[in-house]
MMTF fields as JSON, N, C-alpha, C and O atoms, coordinates in Angstrom:
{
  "mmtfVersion": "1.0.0",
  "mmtfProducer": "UNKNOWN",
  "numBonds": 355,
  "numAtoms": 356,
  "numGroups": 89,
  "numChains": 1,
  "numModels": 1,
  "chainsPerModel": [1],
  "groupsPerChain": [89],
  "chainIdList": ["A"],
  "bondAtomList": [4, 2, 8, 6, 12, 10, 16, 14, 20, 18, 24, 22, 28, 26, 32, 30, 36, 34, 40, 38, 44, 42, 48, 46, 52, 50, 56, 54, 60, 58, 64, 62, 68, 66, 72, 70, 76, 74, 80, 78, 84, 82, 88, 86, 92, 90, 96, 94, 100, 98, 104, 102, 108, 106, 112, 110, 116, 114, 120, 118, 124, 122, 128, 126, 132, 130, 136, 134, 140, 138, 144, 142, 148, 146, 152, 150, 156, 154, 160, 158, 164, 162, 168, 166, 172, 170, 176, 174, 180, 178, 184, 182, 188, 186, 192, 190, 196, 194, 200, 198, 204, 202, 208, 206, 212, 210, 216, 214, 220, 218, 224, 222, 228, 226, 232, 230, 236, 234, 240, 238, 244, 242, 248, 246, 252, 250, 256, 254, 260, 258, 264, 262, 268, 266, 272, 270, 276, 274, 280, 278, 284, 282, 288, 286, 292, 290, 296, 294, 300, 298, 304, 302, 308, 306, 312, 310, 316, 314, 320, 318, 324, 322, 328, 326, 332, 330, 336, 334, 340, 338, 344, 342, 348, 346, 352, 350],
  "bondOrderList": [1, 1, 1, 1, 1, 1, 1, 1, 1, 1, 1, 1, 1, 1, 1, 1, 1, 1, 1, 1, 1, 1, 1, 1, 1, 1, 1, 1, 1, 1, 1, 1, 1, 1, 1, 1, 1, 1, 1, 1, 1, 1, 1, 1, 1, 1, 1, 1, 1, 1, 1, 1, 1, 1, 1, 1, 1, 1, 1, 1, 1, 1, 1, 1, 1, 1, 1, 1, 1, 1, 1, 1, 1, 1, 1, 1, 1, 1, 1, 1, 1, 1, 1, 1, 1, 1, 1, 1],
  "groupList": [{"groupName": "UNK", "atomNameList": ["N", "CA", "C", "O"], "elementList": ["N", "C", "C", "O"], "formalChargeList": [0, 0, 0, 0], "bondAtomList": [1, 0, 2, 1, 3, 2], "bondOrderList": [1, 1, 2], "singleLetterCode": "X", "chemCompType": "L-PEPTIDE LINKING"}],
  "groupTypeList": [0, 0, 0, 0, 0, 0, 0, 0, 0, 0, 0, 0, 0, 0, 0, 0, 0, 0, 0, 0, 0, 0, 0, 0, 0, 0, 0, 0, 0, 0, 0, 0, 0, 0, 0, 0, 0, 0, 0, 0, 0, 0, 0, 0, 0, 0, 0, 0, 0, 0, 0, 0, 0, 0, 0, 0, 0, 0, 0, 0, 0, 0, 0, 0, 0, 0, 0, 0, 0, 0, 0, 0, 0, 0, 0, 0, 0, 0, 0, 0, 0, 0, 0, 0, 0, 0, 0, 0, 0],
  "groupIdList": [1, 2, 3, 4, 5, 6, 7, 8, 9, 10, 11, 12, 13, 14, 15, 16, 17, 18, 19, 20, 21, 22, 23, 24, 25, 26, 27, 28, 29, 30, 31, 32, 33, 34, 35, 36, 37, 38, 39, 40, 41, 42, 43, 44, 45, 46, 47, 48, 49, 50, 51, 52, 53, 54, 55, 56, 57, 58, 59, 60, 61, 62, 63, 64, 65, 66, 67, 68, 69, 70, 71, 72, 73, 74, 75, 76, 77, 78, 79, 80, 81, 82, 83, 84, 85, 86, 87, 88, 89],
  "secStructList": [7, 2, 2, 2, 2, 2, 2, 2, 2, 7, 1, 1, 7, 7, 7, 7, 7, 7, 1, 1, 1, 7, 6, 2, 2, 2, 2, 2, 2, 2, 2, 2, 2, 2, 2, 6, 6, 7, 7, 2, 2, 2, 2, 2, 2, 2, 2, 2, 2, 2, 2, 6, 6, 2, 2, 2, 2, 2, 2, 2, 2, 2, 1, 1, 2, 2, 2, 2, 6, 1, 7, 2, 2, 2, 2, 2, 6, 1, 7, 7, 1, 6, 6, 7, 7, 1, 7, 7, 7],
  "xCoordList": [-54.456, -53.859, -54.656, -55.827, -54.096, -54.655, -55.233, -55.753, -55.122, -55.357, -56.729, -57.506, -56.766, -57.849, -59.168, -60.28, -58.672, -59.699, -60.239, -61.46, -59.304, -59.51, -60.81, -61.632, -60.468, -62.024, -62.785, -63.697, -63.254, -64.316, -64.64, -65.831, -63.968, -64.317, -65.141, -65.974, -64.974, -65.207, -66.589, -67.353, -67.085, -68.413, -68.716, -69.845, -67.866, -68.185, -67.302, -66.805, -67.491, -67.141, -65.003, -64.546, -64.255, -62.939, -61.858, -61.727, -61.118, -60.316, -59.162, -58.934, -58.371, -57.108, -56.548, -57.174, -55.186, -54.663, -53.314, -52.958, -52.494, -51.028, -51.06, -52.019, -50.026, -49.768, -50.541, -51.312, -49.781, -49.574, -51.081, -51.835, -50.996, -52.138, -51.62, -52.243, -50.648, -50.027, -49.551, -50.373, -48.543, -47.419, -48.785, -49.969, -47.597, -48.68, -50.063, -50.86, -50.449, -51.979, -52.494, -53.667, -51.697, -52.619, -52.7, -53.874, -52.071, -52.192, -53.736, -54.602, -53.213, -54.591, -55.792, -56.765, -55.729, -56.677, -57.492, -58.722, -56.628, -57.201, -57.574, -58.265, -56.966, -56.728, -58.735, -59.54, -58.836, -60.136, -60.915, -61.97, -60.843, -61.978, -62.494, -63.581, -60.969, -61.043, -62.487, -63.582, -61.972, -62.905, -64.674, -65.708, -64.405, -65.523, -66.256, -67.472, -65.502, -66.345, -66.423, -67.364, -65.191, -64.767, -64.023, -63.303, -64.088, -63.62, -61.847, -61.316, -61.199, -59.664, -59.199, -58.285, -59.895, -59.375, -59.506, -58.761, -60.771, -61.145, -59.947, -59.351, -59.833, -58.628, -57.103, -56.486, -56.905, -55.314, -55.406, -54.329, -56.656, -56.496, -56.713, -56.323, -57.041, -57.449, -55.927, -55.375, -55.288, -54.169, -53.193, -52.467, -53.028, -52.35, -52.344, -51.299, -53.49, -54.001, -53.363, -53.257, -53.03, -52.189, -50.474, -49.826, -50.197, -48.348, -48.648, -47.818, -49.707, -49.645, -49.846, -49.417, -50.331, -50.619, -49.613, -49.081, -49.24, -48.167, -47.403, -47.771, -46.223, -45.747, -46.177, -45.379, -47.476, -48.519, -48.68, -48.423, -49.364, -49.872, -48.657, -48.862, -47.095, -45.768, -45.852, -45.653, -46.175, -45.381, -46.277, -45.812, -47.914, -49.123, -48.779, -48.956, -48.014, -47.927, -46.834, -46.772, -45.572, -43.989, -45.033, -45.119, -45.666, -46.117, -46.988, -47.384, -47.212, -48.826, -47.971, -46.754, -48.825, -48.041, -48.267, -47.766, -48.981, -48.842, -47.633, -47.336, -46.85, -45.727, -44.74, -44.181, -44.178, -43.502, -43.912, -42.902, -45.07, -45.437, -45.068, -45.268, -44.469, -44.23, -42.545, -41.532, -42.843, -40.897, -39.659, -39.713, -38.626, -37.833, -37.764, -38.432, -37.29, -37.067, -38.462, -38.287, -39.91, -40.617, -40.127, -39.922, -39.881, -39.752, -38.746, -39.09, -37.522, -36.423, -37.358, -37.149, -38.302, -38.944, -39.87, -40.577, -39.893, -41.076, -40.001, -39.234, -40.177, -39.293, -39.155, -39.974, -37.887, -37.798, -36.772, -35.939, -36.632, -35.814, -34.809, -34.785, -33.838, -32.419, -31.941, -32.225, -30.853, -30.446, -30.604, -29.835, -32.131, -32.805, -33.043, -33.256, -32.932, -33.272, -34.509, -34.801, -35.523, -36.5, -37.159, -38.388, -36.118, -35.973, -36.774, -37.195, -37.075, -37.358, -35.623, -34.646, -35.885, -34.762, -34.647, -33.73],
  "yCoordList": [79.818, 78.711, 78.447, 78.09, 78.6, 78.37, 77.2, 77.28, 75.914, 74.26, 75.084, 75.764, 74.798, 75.259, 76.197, 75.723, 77.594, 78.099, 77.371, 77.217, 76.652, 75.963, 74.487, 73.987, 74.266, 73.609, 74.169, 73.98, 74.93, 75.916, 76.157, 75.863, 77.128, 77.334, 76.727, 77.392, 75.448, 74.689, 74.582, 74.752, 74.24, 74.317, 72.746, 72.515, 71.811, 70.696, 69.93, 70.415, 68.182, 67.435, 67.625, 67.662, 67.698, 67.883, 66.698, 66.111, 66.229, 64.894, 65.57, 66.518, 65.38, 65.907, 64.539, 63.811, 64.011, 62.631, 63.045, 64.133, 62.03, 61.708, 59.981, 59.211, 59.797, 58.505, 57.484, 56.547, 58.355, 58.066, 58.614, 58.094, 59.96, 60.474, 61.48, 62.164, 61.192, 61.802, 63.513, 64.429, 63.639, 65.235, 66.241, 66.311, 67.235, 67.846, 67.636, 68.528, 66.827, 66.135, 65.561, 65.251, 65.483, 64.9, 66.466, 66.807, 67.098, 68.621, 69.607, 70.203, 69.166, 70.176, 69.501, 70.049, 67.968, 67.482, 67.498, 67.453, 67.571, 67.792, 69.241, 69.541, 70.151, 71.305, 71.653, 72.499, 70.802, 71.09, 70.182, 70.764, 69.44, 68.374, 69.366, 69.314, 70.418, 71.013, 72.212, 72.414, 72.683, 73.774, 73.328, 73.99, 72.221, 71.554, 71.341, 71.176, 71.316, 70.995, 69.859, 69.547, 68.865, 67.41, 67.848, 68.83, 66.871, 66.898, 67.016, 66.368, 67.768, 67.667, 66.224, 65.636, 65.839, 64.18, 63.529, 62.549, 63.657, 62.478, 62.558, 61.631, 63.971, 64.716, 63.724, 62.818, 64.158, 63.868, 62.2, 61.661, 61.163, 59.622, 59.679, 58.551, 60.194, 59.823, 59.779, 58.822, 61.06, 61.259, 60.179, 59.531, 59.874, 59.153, 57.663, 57.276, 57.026, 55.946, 55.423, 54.317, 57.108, 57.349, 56.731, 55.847, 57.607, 56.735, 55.484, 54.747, 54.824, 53.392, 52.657, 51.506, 52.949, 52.149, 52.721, 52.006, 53.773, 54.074, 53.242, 53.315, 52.322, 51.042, 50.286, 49.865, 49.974, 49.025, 49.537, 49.038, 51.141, 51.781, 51.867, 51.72, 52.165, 52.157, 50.767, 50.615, 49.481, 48.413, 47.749, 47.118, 48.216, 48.487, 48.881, 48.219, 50.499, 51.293, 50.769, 50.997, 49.668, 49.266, 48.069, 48.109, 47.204, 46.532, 46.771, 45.84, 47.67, 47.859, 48.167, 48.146, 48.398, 49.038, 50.348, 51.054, 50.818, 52.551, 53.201, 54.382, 52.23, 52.607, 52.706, 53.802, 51.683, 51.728, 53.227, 53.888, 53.986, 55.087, 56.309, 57.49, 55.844, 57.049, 57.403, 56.704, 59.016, 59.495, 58.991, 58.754, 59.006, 58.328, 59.484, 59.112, 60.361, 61.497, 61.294, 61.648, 60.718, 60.487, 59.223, 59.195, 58.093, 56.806, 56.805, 56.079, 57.289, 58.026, 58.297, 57.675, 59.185, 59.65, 58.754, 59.165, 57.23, 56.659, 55.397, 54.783, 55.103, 54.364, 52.734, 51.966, 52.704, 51.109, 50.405, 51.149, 49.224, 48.555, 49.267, 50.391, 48.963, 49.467, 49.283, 48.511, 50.731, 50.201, 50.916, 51.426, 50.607, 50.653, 52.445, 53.144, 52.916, 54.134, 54.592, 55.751, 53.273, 53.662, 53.563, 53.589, 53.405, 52.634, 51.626, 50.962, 51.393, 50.093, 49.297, 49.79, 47.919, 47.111, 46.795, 46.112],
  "zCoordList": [1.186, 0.475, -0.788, -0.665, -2.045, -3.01, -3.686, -4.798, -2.885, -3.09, -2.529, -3.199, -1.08, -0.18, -1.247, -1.482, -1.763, -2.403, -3.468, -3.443, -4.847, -5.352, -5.157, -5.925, -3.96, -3.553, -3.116, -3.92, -2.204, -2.307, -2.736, -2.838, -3.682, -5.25, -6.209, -6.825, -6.404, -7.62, -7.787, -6.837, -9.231, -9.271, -8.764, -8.331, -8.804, -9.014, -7.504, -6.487, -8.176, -7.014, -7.577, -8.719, -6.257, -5.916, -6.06, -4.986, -7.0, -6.099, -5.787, -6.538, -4.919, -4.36, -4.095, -3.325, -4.773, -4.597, -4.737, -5.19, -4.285, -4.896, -4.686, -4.732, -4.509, -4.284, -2.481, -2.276, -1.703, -0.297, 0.587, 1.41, -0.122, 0.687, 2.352, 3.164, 2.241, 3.291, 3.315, 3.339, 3.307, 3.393, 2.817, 3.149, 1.378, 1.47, 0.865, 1.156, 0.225, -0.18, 1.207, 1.415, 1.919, 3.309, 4.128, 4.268, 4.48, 4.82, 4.571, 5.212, 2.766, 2.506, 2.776, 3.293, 2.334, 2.693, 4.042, 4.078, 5.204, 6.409, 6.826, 7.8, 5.869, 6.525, 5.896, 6.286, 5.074, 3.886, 5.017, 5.268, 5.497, 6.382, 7.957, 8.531, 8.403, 9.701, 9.164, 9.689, 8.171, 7.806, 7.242, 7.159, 7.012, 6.952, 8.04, 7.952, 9.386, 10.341, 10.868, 11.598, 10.502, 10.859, 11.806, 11.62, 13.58, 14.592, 14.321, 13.419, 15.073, 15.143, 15.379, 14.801, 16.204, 16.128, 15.513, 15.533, 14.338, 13.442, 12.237, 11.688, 12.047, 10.876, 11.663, 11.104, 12.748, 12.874, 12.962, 12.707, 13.322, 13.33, 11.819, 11.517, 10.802, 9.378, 8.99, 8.447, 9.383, 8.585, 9.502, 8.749, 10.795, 11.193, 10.182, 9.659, 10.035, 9.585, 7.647, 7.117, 7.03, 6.135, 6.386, 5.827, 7.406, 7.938, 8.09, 7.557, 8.727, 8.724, 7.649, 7.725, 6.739, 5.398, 4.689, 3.839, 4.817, 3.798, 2.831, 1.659, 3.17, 3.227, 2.279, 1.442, 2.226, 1.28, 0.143, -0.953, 0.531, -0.549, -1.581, -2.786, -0.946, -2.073, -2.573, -3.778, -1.681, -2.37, -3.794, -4.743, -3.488, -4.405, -5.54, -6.562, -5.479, -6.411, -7.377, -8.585, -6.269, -7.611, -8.429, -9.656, -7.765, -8.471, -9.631, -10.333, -9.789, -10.873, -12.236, -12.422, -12.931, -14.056, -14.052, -14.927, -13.161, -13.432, -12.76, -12.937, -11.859, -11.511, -12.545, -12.507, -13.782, -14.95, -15.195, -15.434, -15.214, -16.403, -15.311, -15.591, -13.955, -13.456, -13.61, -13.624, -13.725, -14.407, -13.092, -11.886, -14.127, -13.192, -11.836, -10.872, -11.722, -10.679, -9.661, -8.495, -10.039, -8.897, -8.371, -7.158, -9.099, -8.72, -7.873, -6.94, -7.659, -6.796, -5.452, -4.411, -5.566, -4.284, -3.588, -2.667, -4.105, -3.8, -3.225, -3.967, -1.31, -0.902, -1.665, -2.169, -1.473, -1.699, -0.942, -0.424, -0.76, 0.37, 0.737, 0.236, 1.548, 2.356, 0.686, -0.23, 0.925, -0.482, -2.099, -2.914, -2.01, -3.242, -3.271, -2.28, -4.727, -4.788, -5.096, -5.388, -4.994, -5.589, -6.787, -6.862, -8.129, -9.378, -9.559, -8.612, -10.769, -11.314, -11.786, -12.349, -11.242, -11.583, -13.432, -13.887]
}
């Protein structure tokens, strides 16, 4: 996996982010913590602990203004009420 070599790799310190922290940024991220030598359980409650905040971390993200600067086609992908596509109103 080329995320994966990409940190290994690097000369330096890594950030790997998206929004949520979950799918695939939560994937590599764990898949990078297993090979590290972090317990299977500590990896799958970290990433569990991601679905539970999830929710916040979106309703965080409509409010800020760095949400305005995100393109419309992500804002679509980023939940919003029954209904809502995700948009800014």
């Amino acid at each position: 996996m080329a995320a994966l070599r990409s940190i290994a790799y690097s000369e330096g310190a890594v950030l790997v982010h998206c929004a949520a922290g979950k799918d695939r940024t939560g994937v590599v991220v764990a898949l990078a913590l297993v090979v590290a030598g972090v317990s299977a359980q500590a990896v799958v409650d970290d990433y569990a602990a991601s679905g539970d905040r999830a929710a916040a971390i979106v309703a965080r993200l409509r409010r800020s203004r760095t949400y305005a600067g995100i393109s419309t086609v992500n804002r679509r992908l980023l939940p919003g009420p029954a209904g809502d596509d995700g948009g800014v109103p």
